[in-house]
DSSP file (Angstrom, degrees, kcal/mol; ACC not computed):
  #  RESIDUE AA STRUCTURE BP1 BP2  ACC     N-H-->O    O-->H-N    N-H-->O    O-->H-N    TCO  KAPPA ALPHA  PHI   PSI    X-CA   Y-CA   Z-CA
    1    1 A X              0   0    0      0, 0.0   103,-0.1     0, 0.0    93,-0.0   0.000 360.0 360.0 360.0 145.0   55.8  -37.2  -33.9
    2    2 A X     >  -     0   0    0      1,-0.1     4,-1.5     4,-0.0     0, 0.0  -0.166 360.0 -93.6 -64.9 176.1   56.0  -38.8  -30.4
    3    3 A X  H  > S+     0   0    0      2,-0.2     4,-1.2     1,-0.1    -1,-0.1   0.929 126.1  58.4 -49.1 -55.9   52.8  -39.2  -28.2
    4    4 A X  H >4 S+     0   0    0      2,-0.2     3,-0.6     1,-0.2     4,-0.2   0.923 105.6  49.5 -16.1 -75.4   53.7  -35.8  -26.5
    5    5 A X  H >4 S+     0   0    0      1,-0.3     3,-5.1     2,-0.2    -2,-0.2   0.924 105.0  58.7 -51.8 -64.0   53.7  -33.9  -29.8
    6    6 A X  H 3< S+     0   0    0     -4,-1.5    -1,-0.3     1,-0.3    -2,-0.2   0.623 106.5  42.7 -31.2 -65.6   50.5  -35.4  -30.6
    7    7 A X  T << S+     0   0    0     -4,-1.2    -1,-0.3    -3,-0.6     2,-0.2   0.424 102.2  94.7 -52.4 -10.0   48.9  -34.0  -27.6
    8    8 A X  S <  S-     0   0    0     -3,-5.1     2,-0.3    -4,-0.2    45,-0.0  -0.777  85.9-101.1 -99.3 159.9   51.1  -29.9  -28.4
    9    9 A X        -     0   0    0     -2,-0.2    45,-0.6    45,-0.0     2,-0.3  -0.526  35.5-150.9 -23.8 112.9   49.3  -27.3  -30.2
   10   10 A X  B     -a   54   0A   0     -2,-0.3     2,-0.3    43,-0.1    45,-0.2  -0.920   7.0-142.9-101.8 145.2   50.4  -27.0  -34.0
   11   11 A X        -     0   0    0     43,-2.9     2,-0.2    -2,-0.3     3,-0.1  -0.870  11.5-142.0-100.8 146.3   50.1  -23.5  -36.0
   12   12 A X        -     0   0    0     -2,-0.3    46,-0.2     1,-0.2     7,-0.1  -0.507  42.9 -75.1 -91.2 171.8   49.1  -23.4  -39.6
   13   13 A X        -     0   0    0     44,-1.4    -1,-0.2    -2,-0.2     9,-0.1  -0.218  34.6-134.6 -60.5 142.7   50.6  -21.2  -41.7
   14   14 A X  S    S+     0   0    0      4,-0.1     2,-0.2    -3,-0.1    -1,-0.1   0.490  70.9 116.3 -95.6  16.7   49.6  -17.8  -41.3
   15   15 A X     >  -     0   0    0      1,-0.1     4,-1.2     2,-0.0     5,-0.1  -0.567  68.4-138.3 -65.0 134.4   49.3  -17.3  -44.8
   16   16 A X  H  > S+     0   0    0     -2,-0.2     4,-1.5     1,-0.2    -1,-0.1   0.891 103.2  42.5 -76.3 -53.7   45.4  -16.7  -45.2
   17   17 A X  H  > S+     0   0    0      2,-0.2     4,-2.2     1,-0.2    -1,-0.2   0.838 118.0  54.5 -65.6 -35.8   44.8  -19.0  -48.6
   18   18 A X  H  > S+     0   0    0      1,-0.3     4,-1.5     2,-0.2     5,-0.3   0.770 109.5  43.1 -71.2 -27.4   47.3  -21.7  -46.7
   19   19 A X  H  X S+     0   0    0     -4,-1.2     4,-1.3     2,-0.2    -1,-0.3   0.787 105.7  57.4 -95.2 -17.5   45.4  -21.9  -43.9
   20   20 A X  H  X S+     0   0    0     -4,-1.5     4,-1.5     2,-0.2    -2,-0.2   0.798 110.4  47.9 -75.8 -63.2   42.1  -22.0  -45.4
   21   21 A X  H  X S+     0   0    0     -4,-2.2     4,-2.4     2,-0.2    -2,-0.2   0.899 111.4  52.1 -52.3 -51.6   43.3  -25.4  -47.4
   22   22 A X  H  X S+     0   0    0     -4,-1.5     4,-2.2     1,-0.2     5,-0.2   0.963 105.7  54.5 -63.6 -51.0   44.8  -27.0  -44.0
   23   23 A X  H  X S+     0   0    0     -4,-1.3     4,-1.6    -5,-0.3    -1,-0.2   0.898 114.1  38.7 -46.1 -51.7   41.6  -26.5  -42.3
   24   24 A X  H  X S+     0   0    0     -4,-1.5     4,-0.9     2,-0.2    -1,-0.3   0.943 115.6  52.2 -58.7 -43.5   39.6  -28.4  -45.1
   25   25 A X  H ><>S+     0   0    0     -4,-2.4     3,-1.7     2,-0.2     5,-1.1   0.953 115.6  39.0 -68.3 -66.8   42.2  -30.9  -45.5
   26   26 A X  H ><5S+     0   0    0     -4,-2.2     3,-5.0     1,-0.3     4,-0.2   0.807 116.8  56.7 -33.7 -74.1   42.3  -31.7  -41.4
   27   27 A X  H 3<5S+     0   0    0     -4,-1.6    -1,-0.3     1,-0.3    -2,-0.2   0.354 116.4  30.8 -44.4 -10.0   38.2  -31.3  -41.3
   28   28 A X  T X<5S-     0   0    0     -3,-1.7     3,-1.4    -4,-0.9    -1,-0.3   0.291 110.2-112.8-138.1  15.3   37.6  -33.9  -43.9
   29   29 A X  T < 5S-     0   0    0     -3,-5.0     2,-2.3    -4,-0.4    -3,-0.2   0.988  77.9 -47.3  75.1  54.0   40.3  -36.1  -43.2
   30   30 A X  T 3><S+     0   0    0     -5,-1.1     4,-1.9    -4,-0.2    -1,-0.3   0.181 116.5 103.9  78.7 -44.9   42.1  -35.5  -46.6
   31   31 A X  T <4 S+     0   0    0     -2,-2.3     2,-0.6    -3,-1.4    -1,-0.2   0.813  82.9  49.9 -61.1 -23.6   39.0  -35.9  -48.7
   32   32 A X  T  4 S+     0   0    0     -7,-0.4    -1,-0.2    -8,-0.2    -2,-0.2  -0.866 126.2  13.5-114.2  90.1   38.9  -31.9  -49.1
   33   33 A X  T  4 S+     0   0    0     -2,-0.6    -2,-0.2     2,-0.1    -1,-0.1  -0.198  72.7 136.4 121.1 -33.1   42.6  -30.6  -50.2
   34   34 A X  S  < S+     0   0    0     -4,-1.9     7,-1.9     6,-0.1     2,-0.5   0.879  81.3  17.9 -26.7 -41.4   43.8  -34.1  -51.1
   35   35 A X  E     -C   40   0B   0      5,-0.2     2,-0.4    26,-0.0     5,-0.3  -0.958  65.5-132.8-144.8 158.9   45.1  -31.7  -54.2
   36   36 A X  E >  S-C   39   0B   0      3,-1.7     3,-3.7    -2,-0.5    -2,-0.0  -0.870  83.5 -31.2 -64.7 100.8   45.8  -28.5  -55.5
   37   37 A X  T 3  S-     0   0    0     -2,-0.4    -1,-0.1     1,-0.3     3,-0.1   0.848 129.1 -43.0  44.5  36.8   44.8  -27.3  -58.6
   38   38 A X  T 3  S+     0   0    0      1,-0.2     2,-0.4    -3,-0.1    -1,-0.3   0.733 121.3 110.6  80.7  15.8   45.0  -30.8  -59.9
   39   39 A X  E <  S-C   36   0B   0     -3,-3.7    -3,-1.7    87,-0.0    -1,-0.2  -0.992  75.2-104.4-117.7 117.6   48.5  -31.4  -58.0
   40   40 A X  E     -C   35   0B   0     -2,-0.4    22,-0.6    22,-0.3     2,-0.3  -0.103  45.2-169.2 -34.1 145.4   48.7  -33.8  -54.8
   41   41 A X  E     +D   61   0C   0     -7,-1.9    20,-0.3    20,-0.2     2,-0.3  -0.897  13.3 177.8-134.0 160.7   48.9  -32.1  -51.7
   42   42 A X  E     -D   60   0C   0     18,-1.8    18,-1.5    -2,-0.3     2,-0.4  -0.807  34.7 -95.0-132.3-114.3   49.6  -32.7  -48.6
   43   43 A X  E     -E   97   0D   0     54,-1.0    54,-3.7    -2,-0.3    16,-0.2  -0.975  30.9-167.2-125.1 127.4   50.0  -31.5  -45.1
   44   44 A X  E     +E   96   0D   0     -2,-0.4    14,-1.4    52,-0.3     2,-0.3  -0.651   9.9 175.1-153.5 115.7   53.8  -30.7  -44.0
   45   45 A X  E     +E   95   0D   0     50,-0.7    50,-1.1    -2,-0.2     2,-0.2  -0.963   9.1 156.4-143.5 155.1   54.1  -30.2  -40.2
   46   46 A X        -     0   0    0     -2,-0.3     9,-2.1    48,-0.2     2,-0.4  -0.582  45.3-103.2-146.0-167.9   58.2  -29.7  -38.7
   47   47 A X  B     -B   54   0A   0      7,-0.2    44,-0.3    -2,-0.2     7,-0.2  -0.998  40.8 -99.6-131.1 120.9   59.1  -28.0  -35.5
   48   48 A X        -     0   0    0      5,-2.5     4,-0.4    -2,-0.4    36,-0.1   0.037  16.4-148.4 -44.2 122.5   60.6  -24.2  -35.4
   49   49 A X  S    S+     0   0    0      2,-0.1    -1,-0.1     3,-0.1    39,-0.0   0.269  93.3  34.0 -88.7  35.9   63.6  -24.2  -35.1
   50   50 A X  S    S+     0   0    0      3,-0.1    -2,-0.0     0, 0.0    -1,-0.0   0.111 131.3  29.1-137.0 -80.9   63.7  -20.8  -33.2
   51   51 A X  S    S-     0   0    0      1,-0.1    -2,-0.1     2,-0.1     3,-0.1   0.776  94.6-139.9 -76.5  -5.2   60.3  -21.1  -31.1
   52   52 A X        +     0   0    0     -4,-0.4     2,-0.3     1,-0.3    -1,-0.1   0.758  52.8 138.8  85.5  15.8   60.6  -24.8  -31.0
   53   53 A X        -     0   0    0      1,-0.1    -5,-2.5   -45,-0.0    -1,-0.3  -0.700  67.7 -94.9-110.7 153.9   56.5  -25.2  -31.7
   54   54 A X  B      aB  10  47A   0    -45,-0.6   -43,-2.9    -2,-0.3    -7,-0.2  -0.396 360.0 360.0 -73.8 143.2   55.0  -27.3  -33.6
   55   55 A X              0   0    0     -9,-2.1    -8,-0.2   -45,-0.2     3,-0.2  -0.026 360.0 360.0-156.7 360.0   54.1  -25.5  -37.5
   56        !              0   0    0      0, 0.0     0, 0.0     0, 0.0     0, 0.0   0.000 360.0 360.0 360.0 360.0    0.0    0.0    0.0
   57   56 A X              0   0    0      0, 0.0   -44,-1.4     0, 0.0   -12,-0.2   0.000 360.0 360.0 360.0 155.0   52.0  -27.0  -40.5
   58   57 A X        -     0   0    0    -14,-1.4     2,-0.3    -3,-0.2   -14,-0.1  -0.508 360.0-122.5-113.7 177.5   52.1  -26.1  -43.9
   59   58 A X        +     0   0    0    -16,-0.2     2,-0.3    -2,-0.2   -16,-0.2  -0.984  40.0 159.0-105.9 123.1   50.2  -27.3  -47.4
   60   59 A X  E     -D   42   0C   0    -18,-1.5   -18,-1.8    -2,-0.3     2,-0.2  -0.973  38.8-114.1-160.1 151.5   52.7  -28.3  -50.2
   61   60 A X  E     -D   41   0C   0    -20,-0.3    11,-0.2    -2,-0.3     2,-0.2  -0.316  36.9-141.4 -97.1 176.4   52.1  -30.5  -53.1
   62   61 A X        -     0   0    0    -22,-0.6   -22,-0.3    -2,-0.2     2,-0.2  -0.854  21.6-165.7-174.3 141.2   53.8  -33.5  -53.3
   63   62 A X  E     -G   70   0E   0      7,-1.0     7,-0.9    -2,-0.2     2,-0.5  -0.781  22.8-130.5-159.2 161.5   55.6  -36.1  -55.6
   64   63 A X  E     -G   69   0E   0     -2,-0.2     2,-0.3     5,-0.2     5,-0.2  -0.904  12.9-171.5-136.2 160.2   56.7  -40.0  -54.9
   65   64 A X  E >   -G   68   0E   0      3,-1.8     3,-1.8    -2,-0.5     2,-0.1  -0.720  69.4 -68.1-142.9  93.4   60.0  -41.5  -55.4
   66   65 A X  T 3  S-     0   0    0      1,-0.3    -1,-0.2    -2,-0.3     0, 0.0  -0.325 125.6  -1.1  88.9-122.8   59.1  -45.3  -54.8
   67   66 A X  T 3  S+     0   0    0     -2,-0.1    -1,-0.3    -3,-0.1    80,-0.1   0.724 124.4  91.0 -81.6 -38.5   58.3  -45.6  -50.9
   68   67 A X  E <   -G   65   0E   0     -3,-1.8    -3,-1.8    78,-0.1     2,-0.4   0.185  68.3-129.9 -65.9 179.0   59.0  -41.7  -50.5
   69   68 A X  E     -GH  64 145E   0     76,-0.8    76,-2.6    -5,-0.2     2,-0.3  -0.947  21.4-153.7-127.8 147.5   57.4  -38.2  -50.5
   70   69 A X  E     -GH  63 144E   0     -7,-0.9    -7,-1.0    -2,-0.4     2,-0.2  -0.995  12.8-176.4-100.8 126.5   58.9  -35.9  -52.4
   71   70 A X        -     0   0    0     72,-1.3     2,-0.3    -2,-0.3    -9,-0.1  -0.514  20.5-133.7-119.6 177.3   58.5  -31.9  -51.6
   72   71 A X        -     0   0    0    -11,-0.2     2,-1.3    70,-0.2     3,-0.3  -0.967   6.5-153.2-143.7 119.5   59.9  -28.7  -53.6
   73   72 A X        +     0   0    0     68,-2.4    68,-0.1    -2,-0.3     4,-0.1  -0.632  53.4 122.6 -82.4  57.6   61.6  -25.9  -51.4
   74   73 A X     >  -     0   0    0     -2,-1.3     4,-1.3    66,-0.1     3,-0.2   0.957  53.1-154.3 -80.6 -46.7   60.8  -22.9  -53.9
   75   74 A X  T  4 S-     0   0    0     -3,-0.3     3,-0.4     1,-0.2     5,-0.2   0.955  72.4 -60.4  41.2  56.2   59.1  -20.6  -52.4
   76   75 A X  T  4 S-     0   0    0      1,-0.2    -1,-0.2     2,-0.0    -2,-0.1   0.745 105.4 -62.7  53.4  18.6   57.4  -19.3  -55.7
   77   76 A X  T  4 S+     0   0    0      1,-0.3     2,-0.4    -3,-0.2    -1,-0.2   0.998  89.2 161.8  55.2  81.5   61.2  -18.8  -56.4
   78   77 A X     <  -     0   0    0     -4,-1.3    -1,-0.3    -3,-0.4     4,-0.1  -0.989  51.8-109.8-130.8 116.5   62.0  -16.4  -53.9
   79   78 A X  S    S+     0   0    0     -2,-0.4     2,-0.3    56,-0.1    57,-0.1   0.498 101.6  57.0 -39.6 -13.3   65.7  -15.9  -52.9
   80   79 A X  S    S-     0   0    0     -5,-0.2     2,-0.4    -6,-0.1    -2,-0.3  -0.762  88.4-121.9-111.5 156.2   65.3  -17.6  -49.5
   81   80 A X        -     0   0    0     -2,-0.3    -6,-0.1     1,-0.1    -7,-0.1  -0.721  46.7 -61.2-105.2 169.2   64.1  -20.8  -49.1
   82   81 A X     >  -     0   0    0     -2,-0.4     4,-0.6     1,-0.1    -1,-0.1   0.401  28.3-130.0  -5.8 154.8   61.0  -21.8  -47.1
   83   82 A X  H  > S+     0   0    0      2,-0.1     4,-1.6     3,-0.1    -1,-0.1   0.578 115.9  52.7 -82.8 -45.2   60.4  -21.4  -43.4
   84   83 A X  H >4 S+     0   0    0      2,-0.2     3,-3.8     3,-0.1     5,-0.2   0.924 112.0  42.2 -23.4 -96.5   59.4  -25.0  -43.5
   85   84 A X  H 3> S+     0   0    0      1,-0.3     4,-3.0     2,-0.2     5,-0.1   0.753 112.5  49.7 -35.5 -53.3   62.7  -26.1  -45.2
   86   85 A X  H 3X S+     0   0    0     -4,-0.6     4,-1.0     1,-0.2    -1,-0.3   0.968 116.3  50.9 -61.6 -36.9   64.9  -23.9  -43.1
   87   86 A X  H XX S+     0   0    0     -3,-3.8     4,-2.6    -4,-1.6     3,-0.9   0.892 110.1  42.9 -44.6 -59.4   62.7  -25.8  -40.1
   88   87 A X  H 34 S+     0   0    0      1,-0.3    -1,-0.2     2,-0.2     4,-0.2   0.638 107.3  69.6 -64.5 -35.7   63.1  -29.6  -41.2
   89   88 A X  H 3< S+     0   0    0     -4,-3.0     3,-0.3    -5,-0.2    -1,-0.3   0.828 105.6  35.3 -45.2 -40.5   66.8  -28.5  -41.8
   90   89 A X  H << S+     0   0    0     -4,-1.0     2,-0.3    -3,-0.9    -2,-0.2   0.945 132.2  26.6 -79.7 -62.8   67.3  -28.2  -38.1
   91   90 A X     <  -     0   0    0     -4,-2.6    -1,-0.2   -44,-0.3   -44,-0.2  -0.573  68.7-162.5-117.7  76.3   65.1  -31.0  -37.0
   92   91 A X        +     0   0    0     -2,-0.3    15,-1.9    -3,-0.3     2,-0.8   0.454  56.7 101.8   1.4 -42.6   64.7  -33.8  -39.4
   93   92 A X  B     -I  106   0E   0     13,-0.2    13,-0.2   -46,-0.1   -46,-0.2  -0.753  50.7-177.8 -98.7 151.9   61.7  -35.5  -38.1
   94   93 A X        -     0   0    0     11,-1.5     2,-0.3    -2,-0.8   -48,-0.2  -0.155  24.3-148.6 -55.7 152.7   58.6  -34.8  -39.8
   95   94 A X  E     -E   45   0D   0    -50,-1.1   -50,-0.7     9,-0.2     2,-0.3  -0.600  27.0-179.5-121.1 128.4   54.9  -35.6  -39.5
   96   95 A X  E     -EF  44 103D   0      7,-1.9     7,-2.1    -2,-0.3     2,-0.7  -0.709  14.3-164.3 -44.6 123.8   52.8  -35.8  -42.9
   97   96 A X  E     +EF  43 102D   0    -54,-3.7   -54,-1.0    -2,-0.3     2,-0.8  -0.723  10.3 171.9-123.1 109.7   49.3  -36.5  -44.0
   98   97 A X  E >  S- F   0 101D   0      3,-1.6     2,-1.9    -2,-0.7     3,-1.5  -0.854  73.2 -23.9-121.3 156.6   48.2  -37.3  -47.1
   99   98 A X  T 3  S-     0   0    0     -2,-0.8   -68,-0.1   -58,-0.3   -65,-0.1  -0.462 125.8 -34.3  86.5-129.2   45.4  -38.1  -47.4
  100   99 A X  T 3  S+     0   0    0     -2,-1.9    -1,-0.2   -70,-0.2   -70,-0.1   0.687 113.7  99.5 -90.7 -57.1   44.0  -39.5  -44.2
  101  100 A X  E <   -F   98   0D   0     -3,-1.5    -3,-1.6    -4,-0.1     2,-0.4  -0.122  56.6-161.4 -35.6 113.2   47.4  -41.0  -43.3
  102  101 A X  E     -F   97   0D   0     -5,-0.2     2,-0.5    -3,-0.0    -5,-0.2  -0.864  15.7-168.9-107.7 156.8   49.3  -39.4  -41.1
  103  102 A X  E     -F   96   0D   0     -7,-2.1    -7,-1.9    -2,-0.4     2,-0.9  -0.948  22.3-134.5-149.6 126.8   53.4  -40.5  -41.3
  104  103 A X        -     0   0    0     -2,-0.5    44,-1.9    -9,-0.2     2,-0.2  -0.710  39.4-179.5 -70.7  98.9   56.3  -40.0  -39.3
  105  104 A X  E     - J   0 147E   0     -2,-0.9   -11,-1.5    42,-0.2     2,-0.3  -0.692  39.0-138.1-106.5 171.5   59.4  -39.1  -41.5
  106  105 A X  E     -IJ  93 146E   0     40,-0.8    40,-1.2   -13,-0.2   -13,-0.2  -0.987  28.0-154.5-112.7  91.8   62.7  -38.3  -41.6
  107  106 A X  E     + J   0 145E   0    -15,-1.9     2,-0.3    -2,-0.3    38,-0.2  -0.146  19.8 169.6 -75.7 163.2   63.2  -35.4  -44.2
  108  107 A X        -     0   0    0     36,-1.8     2,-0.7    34,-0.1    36,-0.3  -0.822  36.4-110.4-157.9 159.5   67.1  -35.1  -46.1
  109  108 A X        -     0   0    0     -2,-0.3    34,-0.2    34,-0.2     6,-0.1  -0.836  30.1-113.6 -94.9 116.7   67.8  -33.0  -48.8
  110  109 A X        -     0   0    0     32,-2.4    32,-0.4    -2,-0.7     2,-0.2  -0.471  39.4-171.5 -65.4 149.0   68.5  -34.5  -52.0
  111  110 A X    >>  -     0   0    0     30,-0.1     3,-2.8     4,-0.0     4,-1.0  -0.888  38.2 -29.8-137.4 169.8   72.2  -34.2  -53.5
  112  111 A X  H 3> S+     0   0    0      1,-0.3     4,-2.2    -2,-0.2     5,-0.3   0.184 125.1   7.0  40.5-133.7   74.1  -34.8  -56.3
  113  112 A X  H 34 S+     0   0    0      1,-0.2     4,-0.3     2,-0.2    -1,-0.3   0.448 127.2  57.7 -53.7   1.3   73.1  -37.5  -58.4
  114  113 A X  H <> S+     0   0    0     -3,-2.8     4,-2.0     2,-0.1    -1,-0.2   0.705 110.2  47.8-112.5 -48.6   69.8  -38.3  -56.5
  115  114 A X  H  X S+     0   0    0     -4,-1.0     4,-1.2     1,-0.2     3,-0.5   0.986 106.4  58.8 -61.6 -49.0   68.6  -34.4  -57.2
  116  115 A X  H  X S+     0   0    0     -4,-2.2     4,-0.9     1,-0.2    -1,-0.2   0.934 111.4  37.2 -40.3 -62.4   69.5  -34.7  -60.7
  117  116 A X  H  > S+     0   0    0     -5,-0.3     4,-0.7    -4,-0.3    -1,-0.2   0.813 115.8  52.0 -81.6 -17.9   67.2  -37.5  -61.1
  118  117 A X  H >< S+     0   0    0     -4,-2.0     3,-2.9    -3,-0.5     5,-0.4   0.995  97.5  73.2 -73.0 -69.9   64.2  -36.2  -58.7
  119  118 A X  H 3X S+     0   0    0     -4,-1.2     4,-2.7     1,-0.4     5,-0.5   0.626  92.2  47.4  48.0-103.0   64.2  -33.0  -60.5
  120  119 A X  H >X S+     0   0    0     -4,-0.9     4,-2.6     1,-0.2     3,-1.0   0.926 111.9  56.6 -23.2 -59.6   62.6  -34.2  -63.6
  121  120 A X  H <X S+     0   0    0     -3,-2.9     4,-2.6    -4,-0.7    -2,-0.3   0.945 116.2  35.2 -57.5 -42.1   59.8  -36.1  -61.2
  122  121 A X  H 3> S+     0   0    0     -4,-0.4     4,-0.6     1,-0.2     7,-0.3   0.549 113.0  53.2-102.8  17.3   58.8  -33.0  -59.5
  123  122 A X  H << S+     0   0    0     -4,-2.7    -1,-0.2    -3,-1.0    -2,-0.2   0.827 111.7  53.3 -89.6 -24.8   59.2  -30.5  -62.5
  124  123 A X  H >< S+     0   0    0     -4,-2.6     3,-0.9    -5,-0.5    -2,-0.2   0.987 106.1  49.3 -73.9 -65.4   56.6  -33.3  -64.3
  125  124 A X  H 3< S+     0   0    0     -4,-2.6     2,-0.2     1,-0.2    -1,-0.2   0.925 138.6   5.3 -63.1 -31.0   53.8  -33.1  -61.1
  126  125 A X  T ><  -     0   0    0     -4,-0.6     3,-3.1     1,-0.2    -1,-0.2  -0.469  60.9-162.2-170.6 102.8   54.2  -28.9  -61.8
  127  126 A X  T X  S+     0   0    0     -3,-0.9     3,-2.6    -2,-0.2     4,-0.3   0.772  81.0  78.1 -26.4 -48.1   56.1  -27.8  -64.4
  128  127 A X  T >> S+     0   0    0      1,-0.3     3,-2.7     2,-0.2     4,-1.6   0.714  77.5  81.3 -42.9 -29.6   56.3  -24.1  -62.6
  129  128 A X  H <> S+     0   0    0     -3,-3.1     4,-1.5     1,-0.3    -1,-0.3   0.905  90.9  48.0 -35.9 -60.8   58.8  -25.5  -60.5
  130  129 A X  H <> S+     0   0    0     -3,-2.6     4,-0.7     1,-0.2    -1,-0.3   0.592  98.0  59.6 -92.8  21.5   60.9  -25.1  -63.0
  131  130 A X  H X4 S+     0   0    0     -3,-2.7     3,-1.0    -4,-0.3     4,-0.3   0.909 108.7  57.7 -85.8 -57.4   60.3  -21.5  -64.1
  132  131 A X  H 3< S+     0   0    0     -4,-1.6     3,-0.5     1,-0.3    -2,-0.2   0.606  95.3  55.2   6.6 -66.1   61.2  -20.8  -60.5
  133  132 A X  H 3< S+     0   0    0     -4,-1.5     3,-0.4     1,-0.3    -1,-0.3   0.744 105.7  53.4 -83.8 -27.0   64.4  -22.2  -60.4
  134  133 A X  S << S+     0   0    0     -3,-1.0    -1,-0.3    -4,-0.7    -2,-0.2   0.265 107.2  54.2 -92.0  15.2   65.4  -20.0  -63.4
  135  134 A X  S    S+     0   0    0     -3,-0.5     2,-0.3    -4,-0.3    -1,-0.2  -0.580 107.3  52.6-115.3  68.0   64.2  -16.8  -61.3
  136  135 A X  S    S-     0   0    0     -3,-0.4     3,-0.1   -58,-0.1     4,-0.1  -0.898  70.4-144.4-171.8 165.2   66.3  -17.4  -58.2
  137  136 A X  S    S+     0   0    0     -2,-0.3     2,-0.6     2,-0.1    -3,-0.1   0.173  77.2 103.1-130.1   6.3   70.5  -18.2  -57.9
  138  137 A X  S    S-     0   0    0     -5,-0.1    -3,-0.1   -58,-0.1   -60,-0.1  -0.899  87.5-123.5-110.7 134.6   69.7  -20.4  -55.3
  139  138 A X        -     0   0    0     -2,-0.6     2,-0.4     1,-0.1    -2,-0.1  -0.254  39.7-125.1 -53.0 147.0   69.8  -24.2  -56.3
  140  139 A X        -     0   0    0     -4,-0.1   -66,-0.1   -59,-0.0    -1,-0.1  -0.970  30.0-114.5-116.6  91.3   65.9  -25.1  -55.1
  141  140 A X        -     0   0    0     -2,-0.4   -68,-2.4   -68,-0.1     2,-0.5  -0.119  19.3-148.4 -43.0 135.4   66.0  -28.0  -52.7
  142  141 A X        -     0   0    0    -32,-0.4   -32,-2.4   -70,-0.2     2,-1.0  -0.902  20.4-146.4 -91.0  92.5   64.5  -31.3  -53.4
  143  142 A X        -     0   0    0     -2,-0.5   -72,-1.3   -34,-0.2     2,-0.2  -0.554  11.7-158.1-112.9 141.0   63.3  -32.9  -50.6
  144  143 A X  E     -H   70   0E   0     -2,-1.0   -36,-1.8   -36,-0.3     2,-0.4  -0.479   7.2-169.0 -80.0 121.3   63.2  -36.9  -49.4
  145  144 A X  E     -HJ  69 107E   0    -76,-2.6     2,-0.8    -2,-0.2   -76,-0.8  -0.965   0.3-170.2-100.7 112.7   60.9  -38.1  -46.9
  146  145 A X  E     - J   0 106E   0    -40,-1.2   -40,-0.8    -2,-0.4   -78,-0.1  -0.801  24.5-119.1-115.3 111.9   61.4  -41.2  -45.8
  147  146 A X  E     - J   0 105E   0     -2,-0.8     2,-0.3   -42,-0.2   -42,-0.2  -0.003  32.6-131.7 -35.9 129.9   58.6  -43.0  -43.4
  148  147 A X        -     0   0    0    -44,-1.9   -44,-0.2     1,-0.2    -1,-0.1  -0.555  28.3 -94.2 -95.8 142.5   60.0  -44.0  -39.9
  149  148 A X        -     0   0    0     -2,-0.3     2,-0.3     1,-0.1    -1,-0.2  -0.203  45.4-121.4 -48.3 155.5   59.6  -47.1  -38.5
  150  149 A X        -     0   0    0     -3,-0.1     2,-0.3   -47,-0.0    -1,-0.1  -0.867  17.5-138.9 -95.6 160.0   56.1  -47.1  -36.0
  151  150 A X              0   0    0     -2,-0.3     0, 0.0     1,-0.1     0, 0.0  -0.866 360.0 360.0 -87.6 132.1   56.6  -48.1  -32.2
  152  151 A X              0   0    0     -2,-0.3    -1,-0.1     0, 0.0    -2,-0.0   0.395 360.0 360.0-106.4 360.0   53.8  -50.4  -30.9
């Protein structure tokens, strides 16, 4: 996020349980939410693409190397995410895990690159893929990849 964003208002999600996890996670720096049910977690924040405001989610979390890997599921629900449809629009990102916060640049994995993330994020929770077999829509994998900083 630029200096500007830093400075805008973000909404959490207004899911009750979701917002309830963000709040510890912000309020202790990471140290409270760092996971889920034994899952890495961390905090997801994009810009609507309709009201154009800043929005943050909780989502567990997977690594590919240098990357973050996320799961579009939505509990395998025929639409994907309000996130996902978000990130779609506008690519950059800001993350925290942890403590860290990081400016990415989200993509969707394809082809040969989903095939082989798959496996990684069905391994960090299996449900993922119970999911994917109660849906007909292919369940985006998505790469975050960390943005250069400006000094």
């Amino acid at each position: 996020m630029t200096a500007q964003e830093q400075h805008e208002a973000i909404e959490d999600s207004p899911v009750g349980w979701v917002a309830q996890h963000i709040r510890r996670y912000v309020e202790s720096d990471g140290a409270d939410g760092g996971t889920f049910h034994g899952v890495p977690s961390l905090l997801l924040t994009t810009r609507g693409r309709r009201s154009g405001a800043l929005r943050r989610t909780a989502l567990m979390y997977g690594r590919d190397g240098d990357t973050y890997l996320l799961v579009a599921s939505n509990g395998g629900a025929a639409r994907h995410p309000a996130w996902y449809l978000n990130l779609s629009a506008d690519p950059t990102v800001e993350i925290q895990v942890g403590a860290e916060r990081i400016v990415g640049r989200a993509r969707t994995a394809t082809g040969e690159e989903r095939v082989r993330l798959w496996p990684v994020m069905t391994k960090v929770f299996p449900t993922y893929a119970r999911y994917a077999k109660e849906t007909d829509r292919e369940i985006p994998v998505v790469v975050i990849e960390r943005q250069p900083t400006i000094d």
